[in-house]
N, C-alpha and C positions, 0 to 999 in steps of 0.2 A: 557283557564283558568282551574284549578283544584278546586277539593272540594269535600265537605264528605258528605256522604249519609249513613242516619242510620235509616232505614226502619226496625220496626219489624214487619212485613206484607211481602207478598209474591208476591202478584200481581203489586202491585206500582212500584217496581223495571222494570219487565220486560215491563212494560208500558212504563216507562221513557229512557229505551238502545231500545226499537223500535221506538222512537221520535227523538234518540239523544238528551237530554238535559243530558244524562251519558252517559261514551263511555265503561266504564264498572261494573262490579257487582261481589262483592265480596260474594260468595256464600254460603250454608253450605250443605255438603251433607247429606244426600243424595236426595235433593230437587233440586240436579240442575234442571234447564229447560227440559225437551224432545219436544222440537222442532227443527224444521229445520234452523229458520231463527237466532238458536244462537249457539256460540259454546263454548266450556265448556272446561277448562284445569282444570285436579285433579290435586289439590297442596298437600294434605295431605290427610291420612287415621288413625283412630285412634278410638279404642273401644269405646262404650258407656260404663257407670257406674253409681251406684247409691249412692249416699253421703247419712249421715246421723248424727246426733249430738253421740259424742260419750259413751252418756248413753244410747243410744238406744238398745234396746233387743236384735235386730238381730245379733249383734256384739258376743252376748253371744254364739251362734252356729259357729262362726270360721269359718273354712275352708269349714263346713258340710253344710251351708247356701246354697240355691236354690232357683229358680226361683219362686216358689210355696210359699217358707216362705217370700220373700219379698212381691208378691202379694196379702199379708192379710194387708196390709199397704200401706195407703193415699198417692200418690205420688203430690208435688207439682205442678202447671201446670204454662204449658209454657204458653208466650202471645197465644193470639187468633189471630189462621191464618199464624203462622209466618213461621212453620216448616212443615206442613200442611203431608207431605209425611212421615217423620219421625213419625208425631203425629199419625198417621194413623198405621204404624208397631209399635210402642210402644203400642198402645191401644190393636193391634192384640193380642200381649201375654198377655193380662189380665190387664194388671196396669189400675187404674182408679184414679181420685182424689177425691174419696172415699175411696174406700177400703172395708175392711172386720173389719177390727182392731180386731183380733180372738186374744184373749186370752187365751193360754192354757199350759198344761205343759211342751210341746215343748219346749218354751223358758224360763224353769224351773224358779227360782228366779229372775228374770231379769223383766219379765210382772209382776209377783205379785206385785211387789211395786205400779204399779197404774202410770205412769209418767205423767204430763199435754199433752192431745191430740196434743198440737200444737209441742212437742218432738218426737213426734209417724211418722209424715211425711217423707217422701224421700226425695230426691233430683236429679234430671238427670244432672248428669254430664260425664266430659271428662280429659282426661289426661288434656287439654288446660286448662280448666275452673275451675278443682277443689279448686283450689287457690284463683276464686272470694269466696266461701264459708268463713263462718267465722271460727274463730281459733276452734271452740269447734266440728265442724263436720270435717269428715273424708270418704272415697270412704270405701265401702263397699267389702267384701272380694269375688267379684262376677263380672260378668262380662255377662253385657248384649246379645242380639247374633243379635245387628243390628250395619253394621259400619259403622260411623260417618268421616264427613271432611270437608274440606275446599276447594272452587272452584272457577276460575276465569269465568266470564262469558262474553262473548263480543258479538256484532253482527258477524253474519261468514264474511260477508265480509270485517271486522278487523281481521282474526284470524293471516291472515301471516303479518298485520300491523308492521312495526317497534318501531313503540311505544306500539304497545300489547306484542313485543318477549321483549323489554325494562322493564316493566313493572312486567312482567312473570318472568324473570330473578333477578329483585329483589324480590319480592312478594318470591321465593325459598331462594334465601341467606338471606331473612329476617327470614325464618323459619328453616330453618339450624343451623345460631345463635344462635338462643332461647330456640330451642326444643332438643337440646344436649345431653342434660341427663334427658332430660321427657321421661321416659319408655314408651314401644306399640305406640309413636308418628314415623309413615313413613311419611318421603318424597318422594312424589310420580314420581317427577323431571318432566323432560319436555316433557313426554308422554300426549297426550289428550285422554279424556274419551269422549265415547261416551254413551252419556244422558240416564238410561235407569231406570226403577222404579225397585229396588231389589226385591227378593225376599227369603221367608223365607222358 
């Protein structure tokens, strides 16, 4: 039988492909597994970014934006537990969902006006994702320095399955299709990664 599994939690997944009651796990990286008893194929790679509505201040500095002026500002949060690896390297360089919310001349007329705090937030996104955003936010003119993707996970002793290479083979022409003309989105093709925690 087939069917859909939409875990946003991290742990459940791998509980369930070591049971078999899933025979695989669509992944996000850079959270794949680092264990032995699964194995991991990179389908895609693709920057992190930060969306933001587009009255937002930081827009006012343009190209000059850095890591330091976004970091004076509340970034949304992810569910709890979901991305756990990711959430770990994104906190590393400073983001919080808090903030600073520094106002200053920096962002010349743009912070004066005062806009309602819940305007003032970020957004973590990806070339894939920006699009769930609503019309009024836009990616940020910046580019995170952690890279994000997408992964196939199965038990190892699926990996040379014929229904895993089936499987693998559409999961790539399915993102071949779609990602066309999404700019910084690779296809990483039918090379396997092997599991390992990045670093910055």
């Amino acid at each position: 039988t087939t069917g859909n599994l939409n875990y946003m939690e991290y742990e459940r997944p791998k509980d369930l492909l070591r049971s078999s009651v899933i025979d695989a796990w669509l992944c996000s990286l850079p959270d794949a597994p680092v264990e032995s008893d699964f194995h991991v194929f990179e389908l895609c790679s693709m920057p992190t970014l930060l969306a933001a509505k587009r009255t937002h201040p930081l827009f006012a500095l343009g190209d000059l934006l850095t890591i330091d002026d976004a970091l004076r500002f509340p970034v949304l949060p992810l569910p709890n537990l979901a991305f756990p690896v990711f959430q770990n390297l994104f906190s590393s360089l400073g983001f919080s969902h808090s903030g600073s919310l520094v106002s200053d001349s920096s962002f010349g007329d743009s912070c004066n006006s005062s806009p309602p705090l819940e305007d003032l937030f970020l957004g973590i996104a990806t070339p894939l994702t920006i699009g769930a955003y609503e019309s009024d936010w836009a990616p940020l003119p910046l580019t995170i320095p952690i890279t994000v993707g997408d992964a196939l996970v199965v038990r190892s002793e699926y990996a040379t399955h014929l229904r895993t290479r089936d499987l693998l083979s559409r999961l790539l022409s399915h993102l071949d299709s779609n990602t066309g003309d999404i700019k910084d989105v690779i296809i990483v093709g039918e090379q396997t990664r092997k599991a390992s925690v990045p670093k910055l």
